[in-house]
Residue frames as qw, qx, qy, qz and C-alpha x, y, z in Angstrom:
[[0.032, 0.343, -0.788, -0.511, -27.82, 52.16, 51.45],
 [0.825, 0.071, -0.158, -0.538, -30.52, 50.47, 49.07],
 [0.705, -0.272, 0.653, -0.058, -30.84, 46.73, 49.60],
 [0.691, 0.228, 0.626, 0.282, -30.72, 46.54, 46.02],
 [0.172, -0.318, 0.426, 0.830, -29.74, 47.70, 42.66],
 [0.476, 0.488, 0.732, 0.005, -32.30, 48.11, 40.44],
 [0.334, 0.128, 0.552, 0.753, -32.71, 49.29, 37.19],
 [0.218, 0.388, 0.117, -0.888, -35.02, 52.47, 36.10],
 [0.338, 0.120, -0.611, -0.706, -36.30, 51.24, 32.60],
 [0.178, -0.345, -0.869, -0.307, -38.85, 48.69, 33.58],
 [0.055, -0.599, -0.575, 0.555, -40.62, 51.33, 35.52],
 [0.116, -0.279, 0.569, 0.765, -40.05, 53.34, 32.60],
 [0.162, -0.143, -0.783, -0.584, -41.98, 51.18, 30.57],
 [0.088, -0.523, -0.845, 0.072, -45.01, 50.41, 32.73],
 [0.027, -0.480, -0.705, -0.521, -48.10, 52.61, 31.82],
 [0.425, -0.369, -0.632, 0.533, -48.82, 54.80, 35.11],
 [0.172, -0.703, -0.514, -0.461, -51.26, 56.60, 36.62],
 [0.282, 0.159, -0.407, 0.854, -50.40, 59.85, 38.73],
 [0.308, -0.671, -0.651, -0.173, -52.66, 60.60, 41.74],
 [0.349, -0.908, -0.147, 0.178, -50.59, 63.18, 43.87],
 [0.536, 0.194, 0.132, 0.811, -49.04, 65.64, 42.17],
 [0.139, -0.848, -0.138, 0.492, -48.96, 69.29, 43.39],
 [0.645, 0.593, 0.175, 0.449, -48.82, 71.37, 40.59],
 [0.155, -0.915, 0.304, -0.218, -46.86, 74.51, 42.50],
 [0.529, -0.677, 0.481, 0.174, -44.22, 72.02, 43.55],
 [0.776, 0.029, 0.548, 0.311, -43.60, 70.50, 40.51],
 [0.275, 0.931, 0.028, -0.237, -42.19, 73.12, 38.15],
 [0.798, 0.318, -0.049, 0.510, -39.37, 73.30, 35.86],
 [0.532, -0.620, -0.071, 0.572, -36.96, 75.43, 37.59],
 [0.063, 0.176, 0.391, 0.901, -35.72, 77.25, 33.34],
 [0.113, -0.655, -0.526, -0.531, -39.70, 78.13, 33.45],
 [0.412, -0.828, -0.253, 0.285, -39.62, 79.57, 37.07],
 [0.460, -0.264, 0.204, 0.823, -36.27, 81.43, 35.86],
 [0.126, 0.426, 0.493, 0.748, -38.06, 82.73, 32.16],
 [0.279, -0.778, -0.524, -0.208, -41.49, 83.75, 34.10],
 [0.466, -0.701, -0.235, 0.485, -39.20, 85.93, 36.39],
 [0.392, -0.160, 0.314, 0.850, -37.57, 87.58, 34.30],
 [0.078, 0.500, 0.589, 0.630, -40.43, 88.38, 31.76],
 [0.398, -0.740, -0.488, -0.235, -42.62, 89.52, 35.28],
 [0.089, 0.649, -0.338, 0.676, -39.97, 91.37, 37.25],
 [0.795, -0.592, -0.112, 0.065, -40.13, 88.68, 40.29],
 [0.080, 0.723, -0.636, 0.258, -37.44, 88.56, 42.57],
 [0.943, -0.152, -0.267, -0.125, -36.59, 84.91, 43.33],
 [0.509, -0.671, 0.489, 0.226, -33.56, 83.52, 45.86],
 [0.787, 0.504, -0.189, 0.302, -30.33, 83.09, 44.44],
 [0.675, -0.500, -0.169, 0.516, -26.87, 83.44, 45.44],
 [0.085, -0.912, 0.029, 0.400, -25.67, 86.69, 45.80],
 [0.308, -0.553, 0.500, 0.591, -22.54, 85.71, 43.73],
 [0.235, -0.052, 0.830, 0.503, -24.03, 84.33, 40.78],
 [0.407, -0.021, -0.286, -0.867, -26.65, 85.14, 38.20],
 [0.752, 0.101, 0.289, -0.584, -30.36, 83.70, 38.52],
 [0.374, 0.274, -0.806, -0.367, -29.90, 80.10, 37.06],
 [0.818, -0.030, -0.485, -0.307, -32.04, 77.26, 37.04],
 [0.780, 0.063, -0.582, 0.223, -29.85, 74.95, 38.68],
 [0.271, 0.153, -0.468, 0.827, -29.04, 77.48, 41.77],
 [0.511, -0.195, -0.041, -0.836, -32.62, 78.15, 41.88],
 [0.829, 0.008, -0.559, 0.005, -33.23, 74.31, 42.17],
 [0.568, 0.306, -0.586, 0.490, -30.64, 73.94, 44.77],
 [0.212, -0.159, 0.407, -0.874, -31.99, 76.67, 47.36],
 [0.368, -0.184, 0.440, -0.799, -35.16, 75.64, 47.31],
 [0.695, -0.042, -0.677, -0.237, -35.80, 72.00, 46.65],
 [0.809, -0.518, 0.108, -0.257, -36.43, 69.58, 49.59],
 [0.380, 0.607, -0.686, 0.126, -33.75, 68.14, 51.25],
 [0.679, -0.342, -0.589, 0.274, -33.04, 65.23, 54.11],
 [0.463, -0.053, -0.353, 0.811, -33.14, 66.69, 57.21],
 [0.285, -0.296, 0.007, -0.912, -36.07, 69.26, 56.98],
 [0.184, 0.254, 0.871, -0.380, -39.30, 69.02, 58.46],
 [0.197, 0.677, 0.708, 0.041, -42.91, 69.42, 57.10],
 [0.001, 0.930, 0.317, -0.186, -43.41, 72.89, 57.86],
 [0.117, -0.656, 0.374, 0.646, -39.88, 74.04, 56.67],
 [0.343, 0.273, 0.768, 0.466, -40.65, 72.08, 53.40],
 [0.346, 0.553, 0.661, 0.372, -43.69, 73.96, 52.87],
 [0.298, -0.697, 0.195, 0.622, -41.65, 77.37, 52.71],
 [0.337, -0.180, 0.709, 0.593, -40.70, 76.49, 49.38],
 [0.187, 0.588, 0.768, 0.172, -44.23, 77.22, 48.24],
 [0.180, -0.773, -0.156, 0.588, -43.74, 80.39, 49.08],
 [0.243, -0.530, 0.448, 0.678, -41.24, 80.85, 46.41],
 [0.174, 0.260, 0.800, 0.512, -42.73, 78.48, 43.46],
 [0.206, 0.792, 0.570, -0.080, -46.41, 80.40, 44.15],
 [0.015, 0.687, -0.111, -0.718, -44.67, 84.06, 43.34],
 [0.038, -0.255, 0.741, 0.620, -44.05, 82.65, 39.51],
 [0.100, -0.420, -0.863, -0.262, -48.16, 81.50, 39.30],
 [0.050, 0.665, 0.351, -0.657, -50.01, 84.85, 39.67],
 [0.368, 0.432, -0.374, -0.733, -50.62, 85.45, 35.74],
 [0.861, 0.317, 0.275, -0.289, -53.23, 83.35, 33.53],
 [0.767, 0.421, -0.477, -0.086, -50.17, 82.58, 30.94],
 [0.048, -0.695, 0.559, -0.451, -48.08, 81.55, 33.89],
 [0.558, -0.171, 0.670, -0.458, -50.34, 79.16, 35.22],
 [0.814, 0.529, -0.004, -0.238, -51.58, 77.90, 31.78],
 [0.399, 0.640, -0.655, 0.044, -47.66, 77.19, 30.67],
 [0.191, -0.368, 0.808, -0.420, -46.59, 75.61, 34.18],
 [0.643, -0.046, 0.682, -0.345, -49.51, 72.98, 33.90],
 [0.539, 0.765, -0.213, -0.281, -49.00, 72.41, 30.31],
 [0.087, 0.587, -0.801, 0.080, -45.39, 71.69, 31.18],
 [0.391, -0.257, 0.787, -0.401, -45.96, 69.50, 33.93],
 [0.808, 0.137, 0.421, -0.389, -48.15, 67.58, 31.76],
 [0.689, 0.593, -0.416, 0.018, -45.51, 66.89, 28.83],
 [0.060, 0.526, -0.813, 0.243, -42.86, 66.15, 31.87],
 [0.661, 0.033, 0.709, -0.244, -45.45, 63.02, 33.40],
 [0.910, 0.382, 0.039, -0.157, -46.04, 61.82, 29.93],
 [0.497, 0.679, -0.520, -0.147, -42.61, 61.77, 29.23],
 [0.272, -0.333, 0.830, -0.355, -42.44, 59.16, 32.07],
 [0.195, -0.019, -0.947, -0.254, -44.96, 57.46, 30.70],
 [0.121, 0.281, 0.642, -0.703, -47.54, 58.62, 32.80],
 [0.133, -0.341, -0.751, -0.549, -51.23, 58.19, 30.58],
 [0.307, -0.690, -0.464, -0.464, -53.35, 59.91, 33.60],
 [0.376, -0.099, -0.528, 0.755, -53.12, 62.08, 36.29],
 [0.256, -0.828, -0.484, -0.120, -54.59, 64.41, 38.83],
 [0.493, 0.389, -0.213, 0.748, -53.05, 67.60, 39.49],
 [0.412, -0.736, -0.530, 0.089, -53.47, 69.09, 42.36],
 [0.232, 0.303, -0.023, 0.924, -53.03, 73.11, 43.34],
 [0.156, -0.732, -0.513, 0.420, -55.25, 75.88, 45.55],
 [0.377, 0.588, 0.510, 0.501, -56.60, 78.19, 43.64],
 [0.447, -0.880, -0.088, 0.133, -56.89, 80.74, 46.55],
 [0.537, -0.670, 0.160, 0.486, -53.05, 81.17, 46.33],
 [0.462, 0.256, 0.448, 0.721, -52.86, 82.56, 42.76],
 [0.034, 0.839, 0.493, 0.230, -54.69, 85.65, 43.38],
 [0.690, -0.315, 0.011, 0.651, -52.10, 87.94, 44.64],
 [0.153, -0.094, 0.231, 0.956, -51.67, 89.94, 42.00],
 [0.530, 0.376, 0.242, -0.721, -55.83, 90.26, 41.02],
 [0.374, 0.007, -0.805, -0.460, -56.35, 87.51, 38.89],
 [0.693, -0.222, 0.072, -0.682, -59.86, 86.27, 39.50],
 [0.466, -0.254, 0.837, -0.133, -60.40, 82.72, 40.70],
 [0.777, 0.472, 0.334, -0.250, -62.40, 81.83, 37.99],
 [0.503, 0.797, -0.307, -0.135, -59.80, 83.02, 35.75],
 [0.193, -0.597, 0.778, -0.029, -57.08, 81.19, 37.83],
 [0.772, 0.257, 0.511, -0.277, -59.33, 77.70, 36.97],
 [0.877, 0.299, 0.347, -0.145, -59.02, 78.28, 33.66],
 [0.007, -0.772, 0.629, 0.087, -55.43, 78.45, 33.01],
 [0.504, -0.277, 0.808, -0.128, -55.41, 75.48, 34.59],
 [0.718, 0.382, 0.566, -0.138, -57.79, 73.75, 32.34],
 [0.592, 0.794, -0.094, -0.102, -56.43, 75.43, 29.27],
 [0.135, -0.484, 0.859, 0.097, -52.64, 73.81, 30.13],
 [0.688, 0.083, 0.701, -0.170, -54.65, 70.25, 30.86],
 [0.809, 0.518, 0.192, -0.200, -56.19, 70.84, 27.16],
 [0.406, 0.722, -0.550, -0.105, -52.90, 71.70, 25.79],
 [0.451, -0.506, 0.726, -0.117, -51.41, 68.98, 27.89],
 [0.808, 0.360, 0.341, -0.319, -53.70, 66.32, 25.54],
 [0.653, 0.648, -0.351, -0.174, -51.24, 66.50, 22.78],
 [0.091, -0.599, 0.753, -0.257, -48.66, 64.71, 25.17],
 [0.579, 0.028, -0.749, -0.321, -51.14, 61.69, 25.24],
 [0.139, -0.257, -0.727, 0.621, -52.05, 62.09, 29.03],
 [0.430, -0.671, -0.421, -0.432, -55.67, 62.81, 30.63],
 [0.369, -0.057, -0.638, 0.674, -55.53, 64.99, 33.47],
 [0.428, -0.717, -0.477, -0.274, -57.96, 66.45, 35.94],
 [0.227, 0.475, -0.465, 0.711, -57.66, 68.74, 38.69],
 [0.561, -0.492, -0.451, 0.490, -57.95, 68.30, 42.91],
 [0.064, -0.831, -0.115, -0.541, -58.71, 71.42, 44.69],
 [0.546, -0.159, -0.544, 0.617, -56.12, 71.78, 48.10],
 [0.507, -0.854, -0.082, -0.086, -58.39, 73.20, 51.09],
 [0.600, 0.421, -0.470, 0.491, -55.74, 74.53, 52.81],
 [0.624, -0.415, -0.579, 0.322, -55.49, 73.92, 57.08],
 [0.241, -0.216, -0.237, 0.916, -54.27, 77.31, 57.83],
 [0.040, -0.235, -0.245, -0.940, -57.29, 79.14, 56.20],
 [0.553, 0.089, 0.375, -0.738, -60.84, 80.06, 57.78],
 [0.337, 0.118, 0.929, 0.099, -63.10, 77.36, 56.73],
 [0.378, 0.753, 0.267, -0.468, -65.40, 79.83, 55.18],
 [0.072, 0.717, -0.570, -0.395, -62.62, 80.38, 52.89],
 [0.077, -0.097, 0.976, 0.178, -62.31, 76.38, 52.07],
 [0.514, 0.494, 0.668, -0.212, -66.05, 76.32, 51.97],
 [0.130, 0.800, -0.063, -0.582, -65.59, 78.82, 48.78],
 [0.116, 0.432, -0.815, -0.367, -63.34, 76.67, 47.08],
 [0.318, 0.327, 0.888, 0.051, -65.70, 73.17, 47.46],
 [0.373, 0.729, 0.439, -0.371, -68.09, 75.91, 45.67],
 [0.147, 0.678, -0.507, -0.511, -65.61, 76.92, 43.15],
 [0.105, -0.084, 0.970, 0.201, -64.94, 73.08, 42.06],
 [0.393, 0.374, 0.820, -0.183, -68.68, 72.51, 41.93],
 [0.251, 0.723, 0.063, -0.641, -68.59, 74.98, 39.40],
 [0.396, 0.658, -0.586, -0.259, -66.46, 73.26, 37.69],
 [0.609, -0.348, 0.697, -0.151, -67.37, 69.73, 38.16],
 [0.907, 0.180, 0.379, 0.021, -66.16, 66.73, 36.30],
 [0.421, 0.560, -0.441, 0.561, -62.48, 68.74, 35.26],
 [0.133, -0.458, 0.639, -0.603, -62.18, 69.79, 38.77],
 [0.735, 0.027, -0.576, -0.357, -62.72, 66.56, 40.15],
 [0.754, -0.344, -0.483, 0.281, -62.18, 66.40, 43.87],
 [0.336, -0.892, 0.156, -0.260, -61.27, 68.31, 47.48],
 [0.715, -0.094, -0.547, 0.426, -58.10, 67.59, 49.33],
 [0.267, -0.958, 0.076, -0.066, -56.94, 69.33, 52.59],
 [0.744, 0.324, -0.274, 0.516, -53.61, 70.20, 52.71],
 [0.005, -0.836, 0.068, -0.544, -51.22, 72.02, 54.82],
 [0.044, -0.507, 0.674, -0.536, -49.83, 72.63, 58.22],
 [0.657, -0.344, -0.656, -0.143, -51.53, 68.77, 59.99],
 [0.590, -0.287, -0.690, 0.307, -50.20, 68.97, 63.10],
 [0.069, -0.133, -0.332, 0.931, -51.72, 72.52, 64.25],
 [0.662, 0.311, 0.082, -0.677, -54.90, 72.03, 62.46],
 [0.336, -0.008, 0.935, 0.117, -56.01, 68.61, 62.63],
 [0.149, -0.196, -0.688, -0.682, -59.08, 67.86, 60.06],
 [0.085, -0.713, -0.661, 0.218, -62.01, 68.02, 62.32],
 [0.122, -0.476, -0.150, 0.858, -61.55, 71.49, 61.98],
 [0.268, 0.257, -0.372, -0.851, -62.70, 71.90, 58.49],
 [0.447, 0.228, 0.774, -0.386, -65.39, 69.16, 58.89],
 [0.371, 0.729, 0.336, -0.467, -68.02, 71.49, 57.22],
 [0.339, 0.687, -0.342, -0.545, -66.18, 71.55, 54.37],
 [0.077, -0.248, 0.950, 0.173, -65.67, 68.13, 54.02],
 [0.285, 0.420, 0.804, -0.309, -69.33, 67.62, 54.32],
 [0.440, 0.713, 0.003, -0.546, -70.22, 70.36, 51.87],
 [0.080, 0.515, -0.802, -0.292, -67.64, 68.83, 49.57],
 [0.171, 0.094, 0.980, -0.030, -69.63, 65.29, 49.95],
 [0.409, 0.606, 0.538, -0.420, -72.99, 66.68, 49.66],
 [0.292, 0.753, -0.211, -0.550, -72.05, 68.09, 46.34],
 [0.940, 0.124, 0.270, 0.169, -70.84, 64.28, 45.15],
 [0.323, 0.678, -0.652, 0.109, -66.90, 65.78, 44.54],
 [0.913, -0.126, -0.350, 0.166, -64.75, 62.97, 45.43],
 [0.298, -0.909, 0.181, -0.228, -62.25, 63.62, 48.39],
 [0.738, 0.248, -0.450, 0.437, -58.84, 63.19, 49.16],
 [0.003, -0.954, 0.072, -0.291, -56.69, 64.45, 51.78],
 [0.430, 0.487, -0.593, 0.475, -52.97, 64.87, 53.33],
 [0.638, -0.566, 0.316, -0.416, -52.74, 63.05, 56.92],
 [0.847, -0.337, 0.269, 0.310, -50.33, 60.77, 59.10],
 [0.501, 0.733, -0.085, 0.452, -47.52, 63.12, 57.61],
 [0.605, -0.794, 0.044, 0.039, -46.30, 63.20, 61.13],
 [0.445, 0.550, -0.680, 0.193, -42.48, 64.10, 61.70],
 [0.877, -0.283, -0.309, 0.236, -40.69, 61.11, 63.30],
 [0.000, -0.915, 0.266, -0.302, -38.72, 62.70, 65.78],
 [0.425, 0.313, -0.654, 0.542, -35.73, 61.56, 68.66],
 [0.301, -0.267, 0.347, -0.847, -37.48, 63.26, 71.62],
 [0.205, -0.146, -0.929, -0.271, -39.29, 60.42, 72.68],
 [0.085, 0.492, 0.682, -0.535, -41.96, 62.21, 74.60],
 [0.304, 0.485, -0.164, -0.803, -42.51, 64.89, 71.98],
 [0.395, 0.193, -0.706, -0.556, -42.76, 62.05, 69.45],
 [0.259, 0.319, 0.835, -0.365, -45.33, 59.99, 71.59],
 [0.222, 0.647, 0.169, -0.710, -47.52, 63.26, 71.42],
 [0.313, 0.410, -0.435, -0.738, -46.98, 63.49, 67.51],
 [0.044, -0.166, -0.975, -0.141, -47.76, 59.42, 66.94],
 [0.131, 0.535, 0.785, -0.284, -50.97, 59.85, 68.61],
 [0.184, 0.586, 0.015, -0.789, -51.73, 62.95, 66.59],
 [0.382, 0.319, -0.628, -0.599, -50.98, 61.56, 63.42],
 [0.175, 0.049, -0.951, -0.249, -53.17, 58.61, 64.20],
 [0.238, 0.625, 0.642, -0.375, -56.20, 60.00, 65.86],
 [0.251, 0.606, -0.078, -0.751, -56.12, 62.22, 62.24],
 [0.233, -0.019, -0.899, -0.369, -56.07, 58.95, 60.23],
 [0.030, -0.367, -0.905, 0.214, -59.49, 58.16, 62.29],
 [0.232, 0.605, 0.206, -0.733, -61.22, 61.61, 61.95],
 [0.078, 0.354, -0.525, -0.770, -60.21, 61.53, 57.99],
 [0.245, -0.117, -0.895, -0.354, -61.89, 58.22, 57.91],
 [0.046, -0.404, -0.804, 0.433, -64.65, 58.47, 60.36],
 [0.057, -0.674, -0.318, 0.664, -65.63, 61.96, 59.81],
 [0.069, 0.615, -0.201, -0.760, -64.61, 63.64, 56.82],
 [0.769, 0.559, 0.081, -0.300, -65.70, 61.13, 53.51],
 [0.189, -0.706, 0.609, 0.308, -62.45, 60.21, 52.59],
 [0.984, 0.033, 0.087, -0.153, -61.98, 58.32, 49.60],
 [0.747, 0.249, -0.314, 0.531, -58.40, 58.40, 49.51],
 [0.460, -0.854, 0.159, 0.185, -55.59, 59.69, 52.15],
 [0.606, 0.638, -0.378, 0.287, -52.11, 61.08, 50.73],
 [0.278, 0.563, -0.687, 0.366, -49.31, 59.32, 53.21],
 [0.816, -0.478, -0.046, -0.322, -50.99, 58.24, 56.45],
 [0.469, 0.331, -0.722, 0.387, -47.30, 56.87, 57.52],
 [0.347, -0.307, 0.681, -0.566, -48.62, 57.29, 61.43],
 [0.871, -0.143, -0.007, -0.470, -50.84, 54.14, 60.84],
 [0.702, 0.301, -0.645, 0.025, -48.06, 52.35, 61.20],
 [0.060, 0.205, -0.789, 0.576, -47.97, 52.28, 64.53],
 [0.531, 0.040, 0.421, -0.734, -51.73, 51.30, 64.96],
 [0.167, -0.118, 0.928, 0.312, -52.78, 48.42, 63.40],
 [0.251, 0.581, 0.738, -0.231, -56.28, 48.66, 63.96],
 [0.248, 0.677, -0.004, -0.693, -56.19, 51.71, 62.10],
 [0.116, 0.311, -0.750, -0.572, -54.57, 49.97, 59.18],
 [0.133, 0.175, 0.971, 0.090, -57.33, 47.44, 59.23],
 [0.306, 0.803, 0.457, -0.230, -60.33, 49.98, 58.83],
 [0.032, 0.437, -0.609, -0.661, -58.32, 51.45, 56.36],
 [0.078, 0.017, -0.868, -0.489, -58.43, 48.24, 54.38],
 [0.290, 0.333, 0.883, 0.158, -61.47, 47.30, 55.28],
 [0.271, 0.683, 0.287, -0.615, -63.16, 50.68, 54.24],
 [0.669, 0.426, 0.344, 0.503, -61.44, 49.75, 50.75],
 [0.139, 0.962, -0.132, -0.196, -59.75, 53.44, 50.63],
 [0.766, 0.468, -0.059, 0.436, -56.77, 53.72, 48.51],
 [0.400, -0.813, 0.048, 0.421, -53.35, 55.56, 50.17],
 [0.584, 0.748, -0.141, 0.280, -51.24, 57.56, 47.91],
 [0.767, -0.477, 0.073, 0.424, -47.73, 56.89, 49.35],
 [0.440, 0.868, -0.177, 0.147, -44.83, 59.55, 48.19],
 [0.896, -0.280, -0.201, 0.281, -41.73, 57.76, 49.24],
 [0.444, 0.417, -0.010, 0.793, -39.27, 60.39, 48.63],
 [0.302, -0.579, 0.086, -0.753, -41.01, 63.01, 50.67],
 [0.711, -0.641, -0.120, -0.262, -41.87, 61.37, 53.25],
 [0.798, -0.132, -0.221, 0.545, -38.09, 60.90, 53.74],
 [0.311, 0.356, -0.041, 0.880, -37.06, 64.53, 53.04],
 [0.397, -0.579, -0.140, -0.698, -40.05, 65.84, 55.50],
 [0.041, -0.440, 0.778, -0.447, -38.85, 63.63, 58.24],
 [0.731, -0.236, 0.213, -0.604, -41.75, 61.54, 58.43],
 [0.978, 0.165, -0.128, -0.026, -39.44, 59.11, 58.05],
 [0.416, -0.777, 0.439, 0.175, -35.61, 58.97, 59.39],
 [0.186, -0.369, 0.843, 0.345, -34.38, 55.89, 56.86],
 [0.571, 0.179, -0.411, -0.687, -35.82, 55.05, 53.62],
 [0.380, 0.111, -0.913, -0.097, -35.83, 51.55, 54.95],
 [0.072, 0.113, 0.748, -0.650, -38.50, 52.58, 57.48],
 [0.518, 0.107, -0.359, -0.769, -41.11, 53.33, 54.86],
 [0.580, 0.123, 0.639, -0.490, -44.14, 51.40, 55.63],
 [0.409, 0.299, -0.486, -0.712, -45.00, 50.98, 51.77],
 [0.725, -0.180, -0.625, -0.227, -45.03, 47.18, 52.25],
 [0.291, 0.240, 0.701, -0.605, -46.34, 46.73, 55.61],
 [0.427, 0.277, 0.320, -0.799, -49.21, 48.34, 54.05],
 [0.675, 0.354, -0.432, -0.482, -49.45, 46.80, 50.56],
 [0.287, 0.144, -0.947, -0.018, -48.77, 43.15, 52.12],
 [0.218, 0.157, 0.538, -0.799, -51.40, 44.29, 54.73],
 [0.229, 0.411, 0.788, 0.398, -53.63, 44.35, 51.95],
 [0.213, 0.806, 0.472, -0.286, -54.42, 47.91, 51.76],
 [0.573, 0.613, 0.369, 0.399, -54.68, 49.47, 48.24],
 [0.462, -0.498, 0.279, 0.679, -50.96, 51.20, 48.08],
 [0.569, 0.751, 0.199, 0.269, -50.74, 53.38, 45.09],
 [0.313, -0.376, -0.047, 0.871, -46.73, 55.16, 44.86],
 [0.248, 0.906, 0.299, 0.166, -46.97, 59.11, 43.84],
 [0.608, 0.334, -0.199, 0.692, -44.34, 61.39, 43.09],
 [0.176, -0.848, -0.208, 0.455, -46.14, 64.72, 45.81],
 [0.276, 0.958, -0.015, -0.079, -43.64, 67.31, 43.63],
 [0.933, 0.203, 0.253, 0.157, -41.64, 66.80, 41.19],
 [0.389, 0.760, -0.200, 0.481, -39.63, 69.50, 41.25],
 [0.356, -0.651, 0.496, -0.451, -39.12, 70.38, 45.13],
 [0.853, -0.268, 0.447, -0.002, -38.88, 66.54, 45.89],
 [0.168, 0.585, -0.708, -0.358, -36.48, 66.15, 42.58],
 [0.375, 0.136, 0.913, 0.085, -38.17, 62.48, 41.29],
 [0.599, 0.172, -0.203, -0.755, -41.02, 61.41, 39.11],
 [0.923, -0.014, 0.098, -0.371, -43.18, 58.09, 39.48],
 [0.892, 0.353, -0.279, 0.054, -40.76, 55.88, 37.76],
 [0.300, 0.392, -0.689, 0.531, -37.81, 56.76, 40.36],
 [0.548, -0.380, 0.216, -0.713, -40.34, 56.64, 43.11],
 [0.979, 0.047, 0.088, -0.178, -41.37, 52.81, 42.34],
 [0.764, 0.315, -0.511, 0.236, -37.67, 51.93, 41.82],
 [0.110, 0.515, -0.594, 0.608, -36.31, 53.54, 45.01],
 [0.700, -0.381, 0.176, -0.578, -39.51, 52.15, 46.73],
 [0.983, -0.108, -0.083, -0.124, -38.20, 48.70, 45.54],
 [0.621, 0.523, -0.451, 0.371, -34.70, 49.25, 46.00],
 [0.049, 0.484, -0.591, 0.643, -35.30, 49.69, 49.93],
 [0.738, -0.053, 0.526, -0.420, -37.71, 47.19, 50.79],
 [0.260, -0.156, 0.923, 0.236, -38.67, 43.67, 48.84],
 [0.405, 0.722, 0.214, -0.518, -41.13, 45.33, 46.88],
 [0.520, 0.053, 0.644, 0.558, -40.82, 44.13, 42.81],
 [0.049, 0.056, -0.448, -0.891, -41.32, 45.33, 39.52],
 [0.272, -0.412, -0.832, -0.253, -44.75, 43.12, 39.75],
 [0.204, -0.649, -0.522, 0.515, -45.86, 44.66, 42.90],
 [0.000, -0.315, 0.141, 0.938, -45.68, 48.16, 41.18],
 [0.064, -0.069, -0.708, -0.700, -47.45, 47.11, 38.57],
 [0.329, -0.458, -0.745, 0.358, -50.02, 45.89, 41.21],
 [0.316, -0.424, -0.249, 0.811, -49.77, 49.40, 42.72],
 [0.047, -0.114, 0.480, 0.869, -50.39, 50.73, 39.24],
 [0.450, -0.448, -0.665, -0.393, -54.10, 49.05, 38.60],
 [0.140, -0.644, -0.470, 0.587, -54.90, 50.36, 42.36],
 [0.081, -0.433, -0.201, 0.875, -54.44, 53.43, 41.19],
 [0.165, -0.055, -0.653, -0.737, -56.30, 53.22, 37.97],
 [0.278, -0.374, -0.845, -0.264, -59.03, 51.84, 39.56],
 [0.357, -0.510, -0.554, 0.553, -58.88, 54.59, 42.40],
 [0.088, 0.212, 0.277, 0.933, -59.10, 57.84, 39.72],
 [0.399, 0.473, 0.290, -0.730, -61.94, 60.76, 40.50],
 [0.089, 0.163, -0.191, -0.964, -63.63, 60.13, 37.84],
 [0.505, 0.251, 0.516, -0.644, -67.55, 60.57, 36.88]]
């Protein structure tokens, strides 16, 4: 239960500035429904009832109770509906009218271009979908930019391909992250792409300390220390100027302190990190640990469709389970403004 009630509108109102948003999880569920139909996909539903939105939703949003790797399953489904240039051009379009309507004046969208190619669209072409939504997105009164997601499970040749794709397209495409499976492929693997990615002056994000919290207390030893010798590699090794979640630093202080003092920014998604287990009770959320800690806490919604939120519930629920205010958001809010890719 929240320790408090709190009200949605004054998050609402406050001016905010989206830094991790996955555009493949954040779809409207009617546009995943139209785009099947028009393209002859075949999406889950129940057997008894027609394709609808809302049943579509249902199956394959995140829920309490998964785990990381059964979460990102669900990508499976949203990527079949983003394998055509109008497809991908609409969906990021959308997604930019649905963050302005939150109020949201600037974001970074983030998406792997590698996993639109399925049907033979070219990667170049798959780019500029993207960038043709973004322009359309402009009329909505938001500035967005896009984050390329390396993705952990692929050859690093492959991820080197993509830091070369973005440099093609630098200043829209406006940064590397690595995403994906963390706790079978920690980030040292893809080093070389982090380094190619630096040498090319893209700015760099990436997903780590996403560890699930588990029961097993030997298995979950094992997973702490994973998720917190990958908060040291991200920062030691790989250029990092931001990290999306890093929840295992809570158990390491020292880590949190070269955090702060390296001045990186974390993008915290409070919602997910409950529904992915890297959390067991919203009231375990590190948010403020870290942001009283003094390192630069910025909340983010991660996907706004498969996690059902957007920013403005994010920063209420964030304050509705810890002693985190409306002020402190705001706070949270000028991190993140001041943490944006851009050149």
């Amino acid at each position: 239960m929240p320790k408090k009630q709190v009200s949605l509108k004054p998050f609402r109102n406050i001016r905010k500035c989206e830094l991790h948003a996955h555009i493949d999880g954040s779809i409207r569920p009617q546009t995943m429904v139209d785009i099947a139909k028009k393209e002859d996909i075949r999406l889950p539903t129940d057997d008894s009832l027609e394709l609808d939105p809302d049943t579509l939703h249902g199956l394959i949003k995140f829920r309490i109770g998964m785990d990381l790797k059964t979460c990102l399953e669900s990508f499976k489904v949203t990527l079949k509906v983003m394998q055509s240039y109008e497809s991908i051009r609409r969906i990021t379009m959308e997604l930019c009218e649905d963050l302005a309507k939150d109020n949201v004046t600037d974001a970074e969208l983030r998406y792997c271009p590698t996993l639109h190619i399925q049907n033979g669209l070219k990667l170049d072409d798959v780019v500029k979908a993207t960038l043709e939504g973004i322009e359309e997105g402009k009329k909505f009164g938001i500035d967005a930019r896009l984050i390329f997601c390396a993705i952990r499970d692929f050859p690093v040749a492959e991820n080197m391909k993509l830091v070369r794709l973005a440099g093609k397209y630098q200043g829209r495409v406006v940064g590397i992250d690595l995403a994906g499976n963390e706790y079978d492929h920690p980030p040292e693997e893809h080093k070389k792409v982090f380094d190619l990615a630096n040498d090319m002056k893209l700015y760099i994000t990436a997903h780590g300390g996403e560890m699930k919290k588990l029961f097993n207390k030997t298995k979950q030893k094992a997973i702490i220390e994973q998720g917190i010798k990958n908060m040291y590699t991200l920062m030691r090794e790989c250029h990092v100027d931001r990290v999306g979640h890093g929840v295992s630093m809570m158990y390491d202080k020292n880590c949190m302190r070269e955090f702060k003092d390296r001045g990186l920014t974390l993008e915290v998604s409070f919602t997910s990190n409950r529904q992915t287990g890297a959390i067991t009770r919203y009231e375990q959320h590190p948010v403020e640990r870290f942001f009283r800690f003094g390192i630069k806490t910025v909340m983010c919604s991660d996907d706004l469709m498969l996690c059902d939120t957007d920013l403005s519930k994010e920063m209420r629920k964030a304050c509705e389970h810890s002693d985190l205010s409306i002020n402190d958001m705001e706070k949270m809010t000028k991190y993140a403004h001041d943490a944006r890719f851009i050149y």
